[in-house]
C-alpha positions in Angstrom: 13.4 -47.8 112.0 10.9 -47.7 109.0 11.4 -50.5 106.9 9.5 -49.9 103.6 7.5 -47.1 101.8 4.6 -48.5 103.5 5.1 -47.5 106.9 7.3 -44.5 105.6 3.6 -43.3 104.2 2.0 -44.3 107.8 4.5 -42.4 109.4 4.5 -39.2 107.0 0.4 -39.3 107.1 0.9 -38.9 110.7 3.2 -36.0 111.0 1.1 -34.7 108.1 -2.4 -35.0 110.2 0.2 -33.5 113.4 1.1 -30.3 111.2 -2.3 -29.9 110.4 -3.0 -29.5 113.7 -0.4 -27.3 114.3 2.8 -29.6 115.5 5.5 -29.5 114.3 8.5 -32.4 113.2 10.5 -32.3 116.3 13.5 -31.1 116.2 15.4 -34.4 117.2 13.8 -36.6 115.3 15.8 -37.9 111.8 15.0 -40.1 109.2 18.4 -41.9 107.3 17.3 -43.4 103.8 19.7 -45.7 102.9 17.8 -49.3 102.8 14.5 -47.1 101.7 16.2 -45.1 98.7 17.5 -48.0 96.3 14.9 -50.5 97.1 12.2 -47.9 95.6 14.5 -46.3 93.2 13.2 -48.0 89.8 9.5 -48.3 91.6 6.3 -46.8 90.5 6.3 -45.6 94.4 9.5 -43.4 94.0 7.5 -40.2 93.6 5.7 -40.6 96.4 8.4 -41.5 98.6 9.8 -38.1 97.3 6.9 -36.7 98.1 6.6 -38.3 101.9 10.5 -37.6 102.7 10.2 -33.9 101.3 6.9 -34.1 104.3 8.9 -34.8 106.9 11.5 -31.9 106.1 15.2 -31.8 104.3 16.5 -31.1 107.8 14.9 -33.8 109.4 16.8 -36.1 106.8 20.3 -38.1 106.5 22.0 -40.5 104.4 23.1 -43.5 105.0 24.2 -46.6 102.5 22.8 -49.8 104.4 26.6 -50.9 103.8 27.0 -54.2 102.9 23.4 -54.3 101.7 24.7 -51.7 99.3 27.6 -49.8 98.9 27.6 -45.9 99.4 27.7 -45.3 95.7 25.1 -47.6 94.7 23.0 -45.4 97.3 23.6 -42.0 96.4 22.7 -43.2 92.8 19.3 -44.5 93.8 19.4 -41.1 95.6 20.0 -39.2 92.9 16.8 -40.5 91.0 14.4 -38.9 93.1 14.9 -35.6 91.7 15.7 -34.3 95.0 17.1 -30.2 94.4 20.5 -29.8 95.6 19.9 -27.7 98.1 17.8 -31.2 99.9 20.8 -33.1 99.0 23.0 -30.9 100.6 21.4 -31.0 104.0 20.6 -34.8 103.6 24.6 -35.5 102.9 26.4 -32.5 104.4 24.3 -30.1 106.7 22.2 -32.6 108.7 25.0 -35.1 109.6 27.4 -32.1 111.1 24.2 -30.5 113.2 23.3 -34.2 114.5 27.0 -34.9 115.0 28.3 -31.5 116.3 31.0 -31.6 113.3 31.6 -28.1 112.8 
């Protein structure tokens, strides 16, 4: 699990440097924002978090709250911030989940 924007950045520099090169994210590999999104959300680094998520690919990502750290809503709040189209927030909240989970 990535625990800050820090290694979020590491991470995403790598799959960057791996595209580059002509890999791709693999398919069964997801990222779930929730203790990453609120900590950030009111940051100077938010852009760039935007920036490394979008990276890694809308379909390789998923929601998640970090409940009790923070409640679902105060999540999808932060969430919200990060200018995100609806179209990533769809697959973050709805797609993704029912393709990992096989909820059809």
């Amino acid at each position: 699990m990535l625990h800050d924007y820090h290694e979020l950045a590491w991470f995403g520099m790598q799959l960057e440097l791996g595209r580059r090169l002509h890999f791709k994210t693999p398919q069964n590999l997801y990222f779930e924002v929730s203790s990453l999104v609120p900590y950030y959300a009111s940051s100077p680094y938010r852009e760039g978090i935007a920036w490394h998520l979008r990276a890694l690919g809308k379909d390789h990502l998923l929601f998640g709250s970090d409940f009790p750290l923070f409640t679902p809503e105060e999540t999808l709040a932060a969430l919200l911030r990060y200018g995100f189209s609806n179209d990533e927030l769809r697959a973050m909240l709805v797609d993704n989940p029912r393709r990992l989970f096989s909820l059809h």
